[in-house]
N, CA, C and O atoms as a GROMACS GRO file, in nm:
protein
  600
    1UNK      N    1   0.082  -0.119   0.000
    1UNK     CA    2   0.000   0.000   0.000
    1UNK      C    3   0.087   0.126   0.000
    1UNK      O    4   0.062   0.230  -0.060
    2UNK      N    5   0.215   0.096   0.093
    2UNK     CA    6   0.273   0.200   0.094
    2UNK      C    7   0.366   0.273  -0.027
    2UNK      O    8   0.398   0.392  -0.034
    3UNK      N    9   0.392   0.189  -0.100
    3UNK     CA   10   0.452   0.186  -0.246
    3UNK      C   11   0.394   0.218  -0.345
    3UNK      O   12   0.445   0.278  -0.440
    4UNK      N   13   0.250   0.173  -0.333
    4UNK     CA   14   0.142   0.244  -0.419
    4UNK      C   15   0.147   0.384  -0.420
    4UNK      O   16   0.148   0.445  -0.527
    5UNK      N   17   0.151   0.477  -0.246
    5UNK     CA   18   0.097   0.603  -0.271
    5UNK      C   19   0.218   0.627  -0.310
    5UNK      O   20   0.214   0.656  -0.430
    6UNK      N   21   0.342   0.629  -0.263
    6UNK     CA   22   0.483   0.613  -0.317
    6UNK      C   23   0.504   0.689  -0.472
    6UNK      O   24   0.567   0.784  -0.520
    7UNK      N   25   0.388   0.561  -0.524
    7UNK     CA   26   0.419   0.580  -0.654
    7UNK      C   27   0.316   0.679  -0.760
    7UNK      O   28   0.349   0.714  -0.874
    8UNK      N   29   0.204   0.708  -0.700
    8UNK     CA   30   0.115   0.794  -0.743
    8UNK      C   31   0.172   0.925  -0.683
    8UNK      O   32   0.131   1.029  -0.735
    9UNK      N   33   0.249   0.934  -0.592
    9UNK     CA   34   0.279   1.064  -0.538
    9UNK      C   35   0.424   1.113  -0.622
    9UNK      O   36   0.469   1.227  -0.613
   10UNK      N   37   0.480   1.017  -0.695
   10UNK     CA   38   0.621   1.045  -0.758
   10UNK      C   39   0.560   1.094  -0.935
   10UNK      O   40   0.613   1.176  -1.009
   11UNK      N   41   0.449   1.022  -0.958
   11UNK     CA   42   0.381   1.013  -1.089
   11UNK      C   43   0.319   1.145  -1.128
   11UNK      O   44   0.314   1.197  -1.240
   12UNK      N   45   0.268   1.194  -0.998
   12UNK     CA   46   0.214   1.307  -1.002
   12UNK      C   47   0.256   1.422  -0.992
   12UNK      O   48   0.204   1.522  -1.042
   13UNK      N   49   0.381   1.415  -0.907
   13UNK     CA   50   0.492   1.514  -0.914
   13UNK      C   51   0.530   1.598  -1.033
   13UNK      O   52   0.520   1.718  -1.058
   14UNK      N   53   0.591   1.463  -1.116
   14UNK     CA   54   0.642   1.445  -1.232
   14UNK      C   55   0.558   1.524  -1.351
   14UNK      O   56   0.606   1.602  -1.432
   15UNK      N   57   0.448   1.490  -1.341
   15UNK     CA   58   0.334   1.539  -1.397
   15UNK      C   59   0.324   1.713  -1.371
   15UNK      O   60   0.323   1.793  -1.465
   16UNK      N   61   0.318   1.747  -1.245
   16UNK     CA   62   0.319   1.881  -1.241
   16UNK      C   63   0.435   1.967  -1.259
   16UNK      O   64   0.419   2.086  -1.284
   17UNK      N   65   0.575   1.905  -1.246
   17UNK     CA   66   0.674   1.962  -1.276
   17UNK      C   67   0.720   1.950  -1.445
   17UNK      O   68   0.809   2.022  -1.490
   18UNK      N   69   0.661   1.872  -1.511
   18UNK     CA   70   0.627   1.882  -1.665
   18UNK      C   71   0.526   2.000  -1.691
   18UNK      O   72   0.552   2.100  -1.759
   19UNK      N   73   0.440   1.981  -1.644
   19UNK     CA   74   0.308   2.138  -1.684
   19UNK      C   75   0.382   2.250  -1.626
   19UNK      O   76   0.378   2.370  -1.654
   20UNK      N   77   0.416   2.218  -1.584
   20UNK     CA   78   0.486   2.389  -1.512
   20UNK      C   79   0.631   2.464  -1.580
   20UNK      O   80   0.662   2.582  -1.596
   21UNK      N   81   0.691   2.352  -1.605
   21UNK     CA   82   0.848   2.409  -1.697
   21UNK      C   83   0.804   2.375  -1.857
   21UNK      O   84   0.886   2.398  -1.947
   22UNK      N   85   0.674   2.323  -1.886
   22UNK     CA   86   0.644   2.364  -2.012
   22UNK      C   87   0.642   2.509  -2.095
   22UNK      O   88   0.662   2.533  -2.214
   23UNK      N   89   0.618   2.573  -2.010
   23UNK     CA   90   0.591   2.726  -2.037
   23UNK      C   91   0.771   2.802  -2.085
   23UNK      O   92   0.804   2.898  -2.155
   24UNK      N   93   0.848   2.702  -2.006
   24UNK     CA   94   0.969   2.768  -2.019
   24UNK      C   95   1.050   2.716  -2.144
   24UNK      O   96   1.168   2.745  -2.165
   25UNK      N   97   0.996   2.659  -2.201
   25UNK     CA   98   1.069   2.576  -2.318
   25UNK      C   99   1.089   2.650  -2.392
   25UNK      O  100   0.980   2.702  -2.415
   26UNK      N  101   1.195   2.715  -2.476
   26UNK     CA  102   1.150   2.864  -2.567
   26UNK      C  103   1.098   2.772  -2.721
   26UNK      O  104   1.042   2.838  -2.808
   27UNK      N  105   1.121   2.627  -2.741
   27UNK     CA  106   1.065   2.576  -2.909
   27UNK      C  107   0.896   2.595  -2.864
   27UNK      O  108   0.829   2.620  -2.964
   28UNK      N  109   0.835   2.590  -2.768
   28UNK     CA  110   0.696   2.664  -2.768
   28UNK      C  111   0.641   2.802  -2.775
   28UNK      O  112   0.524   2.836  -2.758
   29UNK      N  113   0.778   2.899  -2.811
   29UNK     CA  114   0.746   3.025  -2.798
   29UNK      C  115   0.708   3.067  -2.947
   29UNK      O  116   0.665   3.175  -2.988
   30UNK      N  117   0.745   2.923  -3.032
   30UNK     CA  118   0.766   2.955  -3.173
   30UNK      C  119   0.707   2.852  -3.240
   30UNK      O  120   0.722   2.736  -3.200
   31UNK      N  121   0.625   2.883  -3.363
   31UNK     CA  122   0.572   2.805  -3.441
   31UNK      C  123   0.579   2.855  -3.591
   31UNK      O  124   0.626   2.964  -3.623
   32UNK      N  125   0.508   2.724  -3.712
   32UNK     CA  126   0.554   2.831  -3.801
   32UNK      C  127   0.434   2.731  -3.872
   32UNK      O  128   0.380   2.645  -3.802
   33UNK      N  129   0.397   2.747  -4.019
   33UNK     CA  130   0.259   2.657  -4.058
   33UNK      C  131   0.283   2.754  -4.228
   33UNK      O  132   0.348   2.854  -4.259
   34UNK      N  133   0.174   2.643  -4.316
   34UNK     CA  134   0.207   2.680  -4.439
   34UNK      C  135   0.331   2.677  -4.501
   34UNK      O  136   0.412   2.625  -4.424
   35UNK      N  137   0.362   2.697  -4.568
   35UNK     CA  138   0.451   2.700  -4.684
   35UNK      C  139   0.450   2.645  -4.834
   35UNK      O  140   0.418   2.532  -4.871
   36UNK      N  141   0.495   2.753  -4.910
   36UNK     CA  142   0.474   2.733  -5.086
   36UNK      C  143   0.561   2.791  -5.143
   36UNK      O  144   0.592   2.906  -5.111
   37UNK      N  145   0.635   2.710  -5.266
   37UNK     CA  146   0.740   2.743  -5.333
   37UNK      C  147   0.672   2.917  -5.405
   37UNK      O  148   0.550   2.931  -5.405
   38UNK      N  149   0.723   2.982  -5.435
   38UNK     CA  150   0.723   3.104  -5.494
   38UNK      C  151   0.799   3.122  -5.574
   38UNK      O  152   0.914   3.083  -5.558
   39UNK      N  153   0.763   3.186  -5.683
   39UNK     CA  154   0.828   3.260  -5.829
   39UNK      C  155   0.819   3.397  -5.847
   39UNK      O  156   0.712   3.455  -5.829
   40UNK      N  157   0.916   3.452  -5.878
   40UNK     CA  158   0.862   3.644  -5.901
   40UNK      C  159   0.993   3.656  -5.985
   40UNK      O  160   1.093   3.584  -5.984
   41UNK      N  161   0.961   3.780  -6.065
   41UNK     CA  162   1.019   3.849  -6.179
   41UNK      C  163   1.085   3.936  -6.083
   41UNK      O  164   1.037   3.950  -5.970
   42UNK      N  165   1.207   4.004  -6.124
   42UNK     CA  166   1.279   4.100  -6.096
   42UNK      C  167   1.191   4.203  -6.081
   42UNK      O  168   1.110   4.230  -6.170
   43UNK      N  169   1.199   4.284  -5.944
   43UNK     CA  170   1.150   4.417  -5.976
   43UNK      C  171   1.226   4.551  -5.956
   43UNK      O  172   1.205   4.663  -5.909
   44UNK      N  173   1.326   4.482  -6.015
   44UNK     CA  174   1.431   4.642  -6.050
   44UNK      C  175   1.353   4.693  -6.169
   44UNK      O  176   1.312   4.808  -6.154
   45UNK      N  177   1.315   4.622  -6.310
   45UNK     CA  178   1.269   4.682  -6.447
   45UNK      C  179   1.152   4.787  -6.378
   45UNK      O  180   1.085   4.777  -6.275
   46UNK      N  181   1.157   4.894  -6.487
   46UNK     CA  182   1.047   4.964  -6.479
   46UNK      C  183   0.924   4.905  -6.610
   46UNK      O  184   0.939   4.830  -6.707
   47UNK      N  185   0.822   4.970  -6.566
   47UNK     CA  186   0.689   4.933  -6.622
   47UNK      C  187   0.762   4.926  -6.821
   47UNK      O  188   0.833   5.003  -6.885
   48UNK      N  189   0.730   4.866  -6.835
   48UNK     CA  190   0.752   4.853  -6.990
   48UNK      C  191   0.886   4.836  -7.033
   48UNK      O  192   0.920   4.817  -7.150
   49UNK      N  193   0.982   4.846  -6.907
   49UNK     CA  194   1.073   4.776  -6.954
   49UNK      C  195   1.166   4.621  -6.983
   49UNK      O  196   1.148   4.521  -6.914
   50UNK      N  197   1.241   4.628  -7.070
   50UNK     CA  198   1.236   4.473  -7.136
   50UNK      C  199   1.388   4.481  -7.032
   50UNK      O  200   1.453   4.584  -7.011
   51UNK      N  201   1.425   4.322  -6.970
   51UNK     CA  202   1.546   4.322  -6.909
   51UNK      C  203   1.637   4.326  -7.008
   51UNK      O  204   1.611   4.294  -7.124
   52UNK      N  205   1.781   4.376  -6.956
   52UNK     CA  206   1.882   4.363  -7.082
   52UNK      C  207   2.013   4.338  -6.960
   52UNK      O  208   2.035   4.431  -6.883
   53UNK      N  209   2.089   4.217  -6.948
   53UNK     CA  210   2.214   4.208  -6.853
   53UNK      C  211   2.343   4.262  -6.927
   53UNK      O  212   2.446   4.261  -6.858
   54UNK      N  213   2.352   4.300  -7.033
   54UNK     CA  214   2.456   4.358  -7.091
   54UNK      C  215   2.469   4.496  -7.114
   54UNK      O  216   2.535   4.543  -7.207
   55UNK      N  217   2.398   4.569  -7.021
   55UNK     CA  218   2.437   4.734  -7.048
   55UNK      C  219   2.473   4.739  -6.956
   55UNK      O  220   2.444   4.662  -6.865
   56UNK      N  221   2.576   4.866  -6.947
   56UNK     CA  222   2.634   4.893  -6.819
   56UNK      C  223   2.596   4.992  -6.700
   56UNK      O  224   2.676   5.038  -6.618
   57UNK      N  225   2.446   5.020  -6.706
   57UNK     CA  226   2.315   5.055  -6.619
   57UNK      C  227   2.299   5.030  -6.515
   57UNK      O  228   2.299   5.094  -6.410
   58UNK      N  229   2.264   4.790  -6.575
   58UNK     CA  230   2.210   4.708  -6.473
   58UNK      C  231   2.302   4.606  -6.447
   58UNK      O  232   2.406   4.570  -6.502
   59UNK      N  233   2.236   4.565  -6.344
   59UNK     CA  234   2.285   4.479  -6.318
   59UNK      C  235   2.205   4.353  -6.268
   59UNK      O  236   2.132   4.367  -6.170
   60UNK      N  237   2.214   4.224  -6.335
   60UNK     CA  238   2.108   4.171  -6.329
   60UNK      C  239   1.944   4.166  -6.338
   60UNK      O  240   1.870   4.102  -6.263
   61UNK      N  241   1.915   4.230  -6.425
   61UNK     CA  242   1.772   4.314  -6.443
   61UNK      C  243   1.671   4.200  -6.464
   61UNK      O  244   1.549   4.209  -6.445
   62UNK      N  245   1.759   4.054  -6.522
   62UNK     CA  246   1.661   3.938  -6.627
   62UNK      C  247   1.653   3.854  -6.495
   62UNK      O  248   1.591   3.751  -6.521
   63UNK      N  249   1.691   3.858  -6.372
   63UNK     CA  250   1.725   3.728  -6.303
   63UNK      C  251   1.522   3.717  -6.233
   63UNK      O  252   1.456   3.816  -6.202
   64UNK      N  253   1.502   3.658  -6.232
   64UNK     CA  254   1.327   3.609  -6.121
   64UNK      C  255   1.459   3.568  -6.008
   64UNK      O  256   1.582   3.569  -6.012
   65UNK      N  257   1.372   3.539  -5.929
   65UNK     CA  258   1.350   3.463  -5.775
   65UNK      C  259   1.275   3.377  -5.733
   65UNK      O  260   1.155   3.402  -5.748
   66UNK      N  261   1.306   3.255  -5.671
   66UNK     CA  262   1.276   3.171  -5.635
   66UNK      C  263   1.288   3.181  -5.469
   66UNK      O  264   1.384   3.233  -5.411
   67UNK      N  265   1.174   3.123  -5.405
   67UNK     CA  266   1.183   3.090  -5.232
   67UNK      C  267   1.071   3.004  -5.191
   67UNK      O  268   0.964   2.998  -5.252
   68UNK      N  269   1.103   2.932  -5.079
   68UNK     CA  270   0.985   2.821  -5.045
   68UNK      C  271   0.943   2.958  -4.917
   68UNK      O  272   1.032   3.024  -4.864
   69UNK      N  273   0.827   2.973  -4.892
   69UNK     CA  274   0.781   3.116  -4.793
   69UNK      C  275   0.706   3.016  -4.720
   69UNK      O  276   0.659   2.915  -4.772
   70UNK      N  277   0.696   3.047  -4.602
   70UNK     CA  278   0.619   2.958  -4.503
   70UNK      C  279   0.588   3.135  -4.405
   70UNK      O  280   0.634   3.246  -4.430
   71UNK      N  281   0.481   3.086  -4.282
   71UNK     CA  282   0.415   3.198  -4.192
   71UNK      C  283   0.537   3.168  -4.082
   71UNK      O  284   0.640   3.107  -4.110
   72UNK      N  285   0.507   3.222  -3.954
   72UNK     CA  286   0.564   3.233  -3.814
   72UNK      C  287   0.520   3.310  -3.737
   72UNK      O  288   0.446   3.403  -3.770
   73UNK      N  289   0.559   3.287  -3.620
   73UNK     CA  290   0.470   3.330  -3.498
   73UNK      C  291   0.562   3.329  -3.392
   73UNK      O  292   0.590   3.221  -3.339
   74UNK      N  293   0.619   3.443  -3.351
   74UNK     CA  294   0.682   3.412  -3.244
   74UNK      C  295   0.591   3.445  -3.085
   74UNK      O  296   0.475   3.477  -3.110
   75UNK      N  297   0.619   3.444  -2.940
   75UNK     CA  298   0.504   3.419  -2.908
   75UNK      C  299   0.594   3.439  -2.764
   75UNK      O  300   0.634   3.339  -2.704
   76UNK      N  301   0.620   3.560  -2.722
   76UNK     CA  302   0.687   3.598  -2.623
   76UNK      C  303   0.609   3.532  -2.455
   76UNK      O  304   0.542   3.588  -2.368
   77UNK      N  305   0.643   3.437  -2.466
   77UNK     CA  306   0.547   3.379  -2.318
   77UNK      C  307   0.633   3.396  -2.159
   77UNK      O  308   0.592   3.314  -2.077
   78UNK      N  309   0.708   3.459  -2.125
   78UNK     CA  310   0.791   3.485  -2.041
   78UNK      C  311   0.724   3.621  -1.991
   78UNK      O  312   0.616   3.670  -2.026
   79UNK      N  313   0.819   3.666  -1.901
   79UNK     CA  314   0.725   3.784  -1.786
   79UNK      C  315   0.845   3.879  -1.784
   79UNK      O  316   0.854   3.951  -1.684
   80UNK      N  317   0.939   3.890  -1.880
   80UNK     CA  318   1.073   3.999  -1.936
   80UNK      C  319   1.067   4.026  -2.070
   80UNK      O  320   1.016   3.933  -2.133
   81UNK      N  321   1.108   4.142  -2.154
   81UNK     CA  322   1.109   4.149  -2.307
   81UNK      C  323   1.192   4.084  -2.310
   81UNK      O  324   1.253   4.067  -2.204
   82UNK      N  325   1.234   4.017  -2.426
   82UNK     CA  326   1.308   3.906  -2.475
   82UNK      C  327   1.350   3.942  -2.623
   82UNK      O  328   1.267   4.003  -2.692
   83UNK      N  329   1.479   3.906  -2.680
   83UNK     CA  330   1.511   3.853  -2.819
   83UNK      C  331   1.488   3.700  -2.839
   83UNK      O  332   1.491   3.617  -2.747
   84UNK      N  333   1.466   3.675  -2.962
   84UNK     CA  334   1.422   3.519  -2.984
   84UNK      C  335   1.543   3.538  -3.136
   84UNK      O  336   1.577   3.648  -3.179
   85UNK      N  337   1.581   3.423  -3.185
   85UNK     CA  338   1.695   3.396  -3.289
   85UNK      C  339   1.598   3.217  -3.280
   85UNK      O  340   1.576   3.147  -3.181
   86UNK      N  341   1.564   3.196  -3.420
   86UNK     CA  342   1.485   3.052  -3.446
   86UNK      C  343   1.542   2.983  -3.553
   86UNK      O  344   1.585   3.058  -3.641
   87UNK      N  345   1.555   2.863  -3.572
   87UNK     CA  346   1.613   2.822  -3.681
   87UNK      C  347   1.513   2.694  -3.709
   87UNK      O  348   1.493   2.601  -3.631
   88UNK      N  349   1.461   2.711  -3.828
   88UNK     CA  350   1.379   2.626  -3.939
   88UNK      C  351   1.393   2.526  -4.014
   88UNK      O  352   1.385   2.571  -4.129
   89UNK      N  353   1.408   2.418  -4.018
   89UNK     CA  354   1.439   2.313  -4.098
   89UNK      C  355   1.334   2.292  -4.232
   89UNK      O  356   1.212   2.305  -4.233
   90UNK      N  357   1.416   2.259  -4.334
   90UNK     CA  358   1.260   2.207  -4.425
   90UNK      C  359   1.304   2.042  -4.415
   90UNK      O  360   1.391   1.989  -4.345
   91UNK      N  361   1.226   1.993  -4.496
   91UNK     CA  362   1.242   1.844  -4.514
   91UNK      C  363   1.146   1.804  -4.666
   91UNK      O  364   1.030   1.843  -4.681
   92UNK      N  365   1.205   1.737  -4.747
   92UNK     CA  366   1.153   1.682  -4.861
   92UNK      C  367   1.037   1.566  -4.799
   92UNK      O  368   1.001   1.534  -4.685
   93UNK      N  369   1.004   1.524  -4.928
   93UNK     CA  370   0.858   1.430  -4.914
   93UNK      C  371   0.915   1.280  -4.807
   93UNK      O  372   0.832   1.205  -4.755
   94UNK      N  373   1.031   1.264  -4.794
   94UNK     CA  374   1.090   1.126  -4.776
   94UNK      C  375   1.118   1.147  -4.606
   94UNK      O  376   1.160   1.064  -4.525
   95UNK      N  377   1.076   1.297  -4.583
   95UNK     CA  378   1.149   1.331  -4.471
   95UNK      C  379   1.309   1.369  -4.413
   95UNK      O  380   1.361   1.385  -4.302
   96UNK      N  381   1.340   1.371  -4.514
   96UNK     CA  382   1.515   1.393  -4.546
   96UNK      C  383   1.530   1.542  -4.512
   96UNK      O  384   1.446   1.629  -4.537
   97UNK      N  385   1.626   1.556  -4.463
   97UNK     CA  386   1.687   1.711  -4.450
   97UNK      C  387   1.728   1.771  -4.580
   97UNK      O  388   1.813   1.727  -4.658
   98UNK      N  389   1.637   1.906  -4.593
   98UNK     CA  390   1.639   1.995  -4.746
   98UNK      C  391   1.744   2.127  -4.654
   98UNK      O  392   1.864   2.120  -4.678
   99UNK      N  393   1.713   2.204  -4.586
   99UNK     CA  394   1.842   2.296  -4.543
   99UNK      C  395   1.753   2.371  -4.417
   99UNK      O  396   1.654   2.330  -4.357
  100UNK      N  397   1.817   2.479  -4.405
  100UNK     CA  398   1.743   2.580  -4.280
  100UNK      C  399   1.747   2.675  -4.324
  100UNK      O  400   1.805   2.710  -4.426
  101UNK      N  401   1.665   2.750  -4.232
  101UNK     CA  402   1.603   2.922  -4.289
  101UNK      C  403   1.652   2.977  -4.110
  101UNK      O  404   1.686   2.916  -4.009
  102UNK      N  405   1.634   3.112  -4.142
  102UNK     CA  406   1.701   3.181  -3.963
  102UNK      C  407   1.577   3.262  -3.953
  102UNK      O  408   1.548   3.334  -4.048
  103UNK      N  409   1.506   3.259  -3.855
  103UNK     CA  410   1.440   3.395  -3.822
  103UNK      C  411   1.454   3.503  -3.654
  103UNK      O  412   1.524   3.475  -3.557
  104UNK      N  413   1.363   3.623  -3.669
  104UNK     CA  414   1.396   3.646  -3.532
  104UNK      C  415   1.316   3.770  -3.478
  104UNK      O  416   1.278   3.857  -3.556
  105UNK      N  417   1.296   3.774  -3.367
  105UNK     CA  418   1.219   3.864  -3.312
  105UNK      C  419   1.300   3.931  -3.185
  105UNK      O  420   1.367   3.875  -3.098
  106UNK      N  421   1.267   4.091  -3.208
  106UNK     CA  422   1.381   4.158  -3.131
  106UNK      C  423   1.280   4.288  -3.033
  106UNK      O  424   1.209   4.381  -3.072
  107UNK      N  425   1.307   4.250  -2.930
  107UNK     CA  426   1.301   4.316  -2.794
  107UNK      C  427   1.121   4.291  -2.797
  107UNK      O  428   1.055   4.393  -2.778
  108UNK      N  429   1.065   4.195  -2.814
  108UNK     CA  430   0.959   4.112  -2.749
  108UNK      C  431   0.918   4.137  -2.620
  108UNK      O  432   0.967   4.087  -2.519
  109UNK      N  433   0.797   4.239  -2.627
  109UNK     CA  434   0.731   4.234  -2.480
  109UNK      C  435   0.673   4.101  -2.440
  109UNK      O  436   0.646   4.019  -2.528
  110UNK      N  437   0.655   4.076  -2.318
  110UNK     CA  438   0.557   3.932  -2.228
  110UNK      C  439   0.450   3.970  -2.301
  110UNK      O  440   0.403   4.075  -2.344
  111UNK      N  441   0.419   3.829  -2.305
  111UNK     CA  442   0.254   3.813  -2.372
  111UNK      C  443   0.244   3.865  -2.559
  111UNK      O  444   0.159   3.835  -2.644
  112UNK      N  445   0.356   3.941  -2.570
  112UNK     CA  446   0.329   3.966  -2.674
  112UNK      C  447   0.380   3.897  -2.810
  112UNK      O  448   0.484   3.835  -2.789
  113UNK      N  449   0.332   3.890  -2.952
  113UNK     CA  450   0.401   3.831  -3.038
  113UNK      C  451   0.428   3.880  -3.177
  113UNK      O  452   0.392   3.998  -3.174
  114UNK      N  453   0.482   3.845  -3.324
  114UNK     CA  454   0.560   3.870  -3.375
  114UNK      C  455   0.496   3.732  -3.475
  114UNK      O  456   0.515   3.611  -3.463
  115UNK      N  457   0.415   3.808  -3.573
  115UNK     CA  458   0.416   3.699  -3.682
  115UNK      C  459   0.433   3.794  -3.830
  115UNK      O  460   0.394   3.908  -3.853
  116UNK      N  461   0.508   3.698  -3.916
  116UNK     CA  462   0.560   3.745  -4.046
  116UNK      C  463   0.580   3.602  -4.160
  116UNK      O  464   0.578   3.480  -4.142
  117UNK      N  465   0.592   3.662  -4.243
  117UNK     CA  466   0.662   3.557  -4.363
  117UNK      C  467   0.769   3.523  -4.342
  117UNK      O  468   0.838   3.625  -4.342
  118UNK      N  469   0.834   3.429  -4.322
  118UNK     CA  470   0.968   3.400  -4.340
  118UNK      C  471   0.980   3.327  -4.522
  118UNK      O  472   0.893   3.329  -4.608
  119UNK      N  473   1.131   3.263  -4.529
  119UNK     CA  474   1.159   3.188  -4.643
  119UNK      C  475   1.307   3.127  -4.664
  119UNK      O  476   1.420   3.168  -4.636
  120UNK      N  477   1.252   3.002  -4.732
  120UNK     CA  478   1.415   2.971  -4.785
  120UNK      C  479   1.455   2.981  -4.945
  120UNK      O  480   1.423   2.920  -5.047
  121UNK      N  481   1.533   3.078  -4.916
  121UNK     CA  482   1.575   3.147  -5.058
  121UNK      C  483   1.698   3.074  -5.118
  121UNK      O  484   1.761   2.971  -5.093
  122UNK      N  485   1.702   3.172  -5.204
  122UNK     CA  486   1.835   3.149  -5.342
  122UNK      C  487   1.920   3.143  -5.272
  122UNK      O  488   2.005   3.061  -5.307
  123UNK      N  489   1.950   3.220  -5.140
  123UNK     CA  490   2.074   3.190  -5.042
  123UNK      C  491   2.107   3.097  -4.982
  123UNK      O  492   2.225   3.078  -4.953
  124UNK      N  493   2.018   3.022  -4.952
  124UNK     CA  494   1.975   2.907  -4.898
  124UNK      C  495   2.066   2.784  -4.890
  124UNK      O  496   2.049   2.692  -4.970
  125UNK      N  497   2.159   2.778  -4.799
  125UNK     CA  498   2.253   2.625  -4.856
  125UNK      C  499   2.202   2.522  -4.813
  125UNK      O  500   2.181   2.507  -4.692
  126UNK      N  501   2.168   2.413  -4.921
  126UNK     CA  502   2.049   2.346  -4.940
  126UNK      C  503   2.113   2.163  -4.950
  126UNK      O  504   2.119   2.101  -5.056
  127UNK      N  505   2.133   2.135  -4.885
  127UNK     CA  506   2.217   2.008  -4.809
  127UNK      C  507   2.171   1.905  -4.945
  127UNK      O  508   2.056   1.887  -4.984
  128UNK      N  509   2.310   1.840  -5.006
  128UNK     CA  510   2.322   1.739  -5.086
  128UNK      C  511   2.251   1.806  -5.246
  128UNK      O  512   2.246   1.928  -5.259
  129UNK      N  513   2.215   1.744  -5.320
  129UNK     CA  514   2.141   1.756  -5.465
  129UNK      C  515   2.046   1.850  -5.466
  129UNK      O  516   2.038   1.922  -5.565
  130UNK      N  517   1.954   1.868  -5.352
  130UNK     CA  518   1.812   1.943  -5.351
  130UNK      C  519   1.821   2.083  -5.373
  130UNK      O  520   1.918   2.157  -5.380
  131UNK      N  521   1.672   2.108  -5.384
  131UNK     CA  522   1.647   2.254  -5.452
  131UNK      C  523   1.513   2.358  -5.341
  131UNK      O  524   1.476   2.335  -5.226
  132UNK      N  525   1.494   2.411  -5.386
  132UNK     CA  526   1.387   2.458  -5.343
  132UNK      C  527   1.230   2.409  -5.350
  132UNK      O  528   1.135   2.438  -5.277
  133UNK      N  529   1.237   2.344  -5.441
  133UNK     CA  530   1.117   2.319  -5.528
  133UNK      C  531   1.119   2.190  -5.434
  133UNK      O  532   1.002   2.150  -5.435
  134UNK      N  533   1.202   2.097  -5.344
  134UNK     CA  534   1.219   1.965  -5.280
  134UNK      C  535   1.158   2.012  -5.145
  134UNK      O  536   1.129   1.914  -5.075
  135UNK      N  537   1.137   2.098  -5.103
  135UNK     CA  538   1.065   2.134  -4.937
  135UNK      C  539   0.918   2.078  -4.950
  135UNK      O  540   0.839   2.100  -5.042
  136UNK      N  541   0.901   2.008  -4.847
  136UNK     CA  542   0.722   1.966  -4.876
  136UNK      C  543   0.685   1.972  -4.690
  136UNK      O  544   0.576   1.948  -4.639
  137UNK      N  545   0.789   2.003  -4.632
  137UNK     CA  546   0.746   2.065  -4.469
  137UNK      C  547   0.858   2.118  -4.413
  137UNK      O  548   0.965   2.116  -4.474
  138UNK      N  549   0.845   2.173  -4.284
  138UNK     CA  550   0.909   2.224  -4.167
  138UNK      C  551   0.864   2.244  -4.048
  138UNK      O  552   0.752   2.264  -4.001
  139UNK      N  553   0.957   2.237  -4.010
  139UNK     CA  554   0.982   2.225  -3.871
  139UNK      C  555   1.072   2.316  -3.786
  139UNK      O  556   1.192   2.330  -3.811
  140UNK      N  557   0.986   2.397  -3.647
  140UNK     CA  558   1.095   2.472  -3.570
  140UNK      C  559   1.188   2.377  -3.511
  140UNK      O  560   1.143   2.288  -3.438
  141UNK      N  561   1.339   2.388  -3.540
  141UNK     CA  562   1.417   2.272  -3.492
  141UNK      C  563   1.494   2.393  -3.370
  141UNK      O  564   1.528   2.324  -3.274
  142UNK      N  565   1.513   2.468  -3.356
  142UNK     CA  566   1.585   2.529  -3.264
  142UNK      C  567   1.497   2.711  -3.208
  142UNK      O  568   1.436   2.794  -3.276
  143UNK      N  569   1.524   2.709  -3.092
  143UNK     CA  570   1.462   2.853  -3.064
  143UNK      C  571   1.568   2.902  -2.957
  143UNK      O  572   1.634   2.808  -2.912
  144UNK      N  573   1.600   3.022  -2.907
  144UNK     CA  574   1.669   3.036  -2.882
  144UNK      C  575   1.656   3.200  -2.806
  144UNK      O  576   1.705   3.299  -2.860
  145UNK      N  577   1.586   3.206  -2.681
  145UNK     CA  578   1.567   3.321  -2.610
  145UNK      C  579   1.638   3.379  -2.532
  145UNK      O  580   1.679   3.316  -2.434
  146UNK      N  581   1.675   3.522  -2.550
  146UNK     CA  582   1.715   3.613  -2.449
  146UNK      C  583   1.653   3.713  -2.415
  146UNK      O  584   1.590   3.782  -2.495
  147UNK      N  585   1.662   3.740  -2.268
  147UNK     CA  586   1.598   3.795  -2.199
  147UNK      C  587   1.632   3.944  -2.160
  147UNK      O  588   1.745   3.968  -2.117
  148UNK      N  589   1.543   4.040  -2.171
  148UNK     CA  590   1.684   4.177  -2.170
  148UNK      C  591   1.644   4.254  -2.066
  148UNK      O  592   1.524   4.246  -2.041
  149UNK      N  593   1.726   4.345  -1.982
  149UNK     CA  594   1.768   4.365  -1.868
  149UNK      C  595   1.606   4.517  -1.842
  149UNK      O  596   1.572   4.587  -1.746
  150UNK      N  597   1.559   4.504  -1.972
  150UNK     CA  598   1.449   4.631  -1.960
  150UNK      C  599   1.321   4.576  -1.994
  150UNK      O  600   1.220   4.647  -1.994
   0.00000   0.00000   0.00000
């Protein structure tokens, strides 16, 4: 009997000291949802103009852009303003690692949050063969809070 409460009293502990340092985890301060490859034309050209990379004007005028754009949410749950620095993983259909994206939210009041577009672009160093067009999810893999003295 005595091992029983023993053990409902260690179970339960456990239990409340999980709900309680949940809050402190900073990968719950951050989430992120959606994402879709994107295409866009240069918008250096002006209206009616045709690109040309060989005058000595422009520079790169013909190039589009490519990025996989996903949402985010950062989500200041602490009781100090805070900086947050997040790092994004994508992953192809197989679940394989496609590369990371960086995002970040700077001087974050409590309670308050911080949602935007992020993306993984042309900059993007994009682990083994893959491309952009290979992202089919993500995941917040790292979060990373500081807390500031105001």
């Amino acid at each position: 009997m005595a091992t029983a409460v023993v053990a409902v009293l260690l179970v339960g502990g456990g239990v409340t000291w999980w709900a309680l340092t949940a809050a402190d985890d900073p990968l719950s301060h951050a989430e992120v949802s959606g994402g879709k490859l994107t295409e866009s034309e240069n918008s250096l050209l002006d209206d009616g103009e045709e690109c040309d990379d060989t005058d000595e004007f422009t520079y790169n005028d013909c190039d589009a852009t490519s990025a996989y754009e996903f949402i985010y949410k950062i989500t200041n749950k602490g009781d100090e303003p805070a900086n947050y620095a997040v790092i994004v993983n994508g992953f192809d259909e197989d679940g394989d690692f496609v590369g990371q994206a960086f995002i970040s939210a700077t001087h974050l009041a409590p309670g308050k949050s911080d949602a935007d577009t992020g993306e993984f672009d042309e900059y993007t160093d994009l682990d083994g063969d893959h491309s952009l067009a290979d992202i089919e999810s993500i995941k917040v893999a790292h979060v990373e809070r500081v807390a500031l003295a105001n």
